[in-house]
LUMFIGU-919450 format. One record per atom (N, C-alpha, C): x, y, z; residue in three letters. Coordinates in steps of 0.1 Angstrom, whole numbers, plus 5000, padded with zeros to 4 digits. Example, Ala and Ser with C-alpha at 12.3 -4.5 7.8 and 13.67 -1.06 7.14 Angstrom:
513249435078ALA;512349555078ALA;513249675078ALA;512849785071SER;513749895071SER;512950005079SER;
// end
This chain:
500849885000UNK;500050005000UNK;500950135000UNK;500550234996UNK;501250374995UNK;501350395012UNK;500750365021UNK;501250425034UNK;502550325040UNK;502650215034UNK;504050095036UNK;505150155027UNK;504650265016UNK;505850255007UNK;506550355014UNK;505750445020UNK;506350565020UNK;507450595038UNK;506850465040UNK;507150435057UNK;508550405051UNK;508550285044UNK;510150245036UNK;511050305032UNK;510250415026UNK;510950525019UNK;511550635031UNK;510650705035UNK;511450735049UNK;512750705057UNK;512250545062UNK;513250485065UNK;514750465061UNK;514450455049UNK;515950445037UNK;516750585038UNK;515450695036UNK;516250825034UNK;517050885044UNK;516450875059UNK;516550885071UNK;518450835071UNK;518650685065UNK;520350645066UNK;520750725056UNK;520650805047UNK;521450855037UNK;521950985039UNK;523350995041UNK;523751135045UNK;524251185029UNK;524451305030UNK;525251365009UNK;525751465019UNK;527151435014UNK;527951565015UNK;528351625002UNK;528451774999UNK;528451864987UNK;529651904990UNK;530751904981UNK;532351964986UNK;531852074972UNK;532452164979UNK;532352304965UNK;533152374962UNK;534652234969UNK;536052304965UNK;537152164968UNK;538352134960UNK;539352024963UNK;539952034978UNK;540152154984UNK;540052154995UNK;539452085002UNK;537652145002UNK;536752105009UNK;536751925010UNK;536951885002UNK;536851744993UNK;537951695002UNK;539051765002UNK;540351665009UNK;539951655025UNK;539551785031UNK;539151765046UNK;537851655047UNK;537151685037UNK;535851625041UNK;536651415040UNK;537451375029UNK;537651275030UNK;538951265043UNK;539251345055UNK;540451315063UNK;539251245074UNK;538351345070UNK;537451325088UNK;536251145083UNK;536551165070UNK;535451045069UNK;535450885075UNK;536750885083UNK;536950735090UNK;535750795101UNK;536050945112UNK;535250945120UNK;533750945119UNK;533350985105UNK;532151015101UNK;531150865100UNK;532450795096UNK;532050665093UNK;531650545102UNK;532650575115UNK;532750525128UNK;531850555133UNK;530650635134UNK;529550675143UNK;528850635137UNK;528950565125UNK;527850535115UNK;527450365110UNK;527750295115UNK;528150155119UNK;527050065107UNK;526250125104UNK;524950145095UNK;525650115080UNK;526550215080UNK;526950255066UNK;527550105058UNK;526950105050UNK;527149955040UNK;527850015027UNK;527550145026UNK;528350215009UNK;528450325013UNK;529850335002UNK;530450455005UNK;530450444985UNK;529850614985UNK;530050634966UNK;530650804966UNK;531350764960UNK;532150954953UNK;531750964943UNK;530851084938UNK;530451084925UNK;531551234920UNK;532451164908UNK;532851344902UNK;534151304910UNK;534951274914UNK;536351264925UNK;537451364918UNK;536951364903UNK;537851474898UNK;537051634899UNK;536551624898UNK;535451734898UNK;536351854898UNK;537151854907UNK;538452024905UNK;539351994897UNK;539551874892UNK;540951904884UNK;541152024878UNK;540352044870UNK;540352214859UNK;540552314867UNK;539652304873UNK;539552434883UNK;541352484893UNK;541452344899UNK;542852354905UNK;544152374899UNK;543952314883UNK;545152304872UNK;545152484873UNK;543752514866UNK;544252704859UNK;544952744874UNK;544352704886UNK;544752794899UNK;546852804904UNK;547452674895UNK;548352694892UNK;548752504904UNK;547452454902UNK;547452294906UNK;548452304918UNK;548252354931UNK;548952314942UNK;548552114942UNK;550152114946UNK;550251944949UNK;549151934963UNK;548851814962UNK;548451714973UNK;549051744987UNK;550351754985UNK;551251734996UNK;550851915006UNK;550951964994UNK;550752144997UNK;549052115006UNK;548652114999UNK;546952135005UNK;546852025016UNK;547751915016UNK;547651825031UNK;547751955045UNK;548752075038UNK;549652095048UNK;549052215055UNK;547952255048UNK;547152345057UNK;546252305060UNK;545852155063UNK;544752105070UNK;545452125083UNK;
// end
């Protein structure tokens, strides 16, 4: 029935966190803390990254600081 689906539906959505990074920065912090994010979340069966390039372009024109650089001001 539509009142079971929507109970379901609920339920499902209720476990689904989305995090939006709106910068390679944001992206690198957000994946340092995600063991903790993950550990409170015992629930969690999938982990998906959609886009993981998603700044390349953006970070290349900005003159592409290394990985190691952007580690270093976390």
């Amino acid at each position: 029935s539509a009142g079971s689906d929507e109970v379901v539906l609920r339920s499902c959505l209720s476990r689904l966190l989305v995090i939006h990074c709106s910068s390679s920065s944001q992206l690198l912090l957000t994946l340092h803390f995600l063991e903790t994010t993950l550990s409170s979340r015992p629930s969690v069966a999938l982990l998906l990254i959609d886009s993981i390039s998603a700044f390349y372009w953006s970070d290349s024109s900005e003159g592409g600081a290394s990985l190691s650089k952007r580690e270093e001001k976390l």
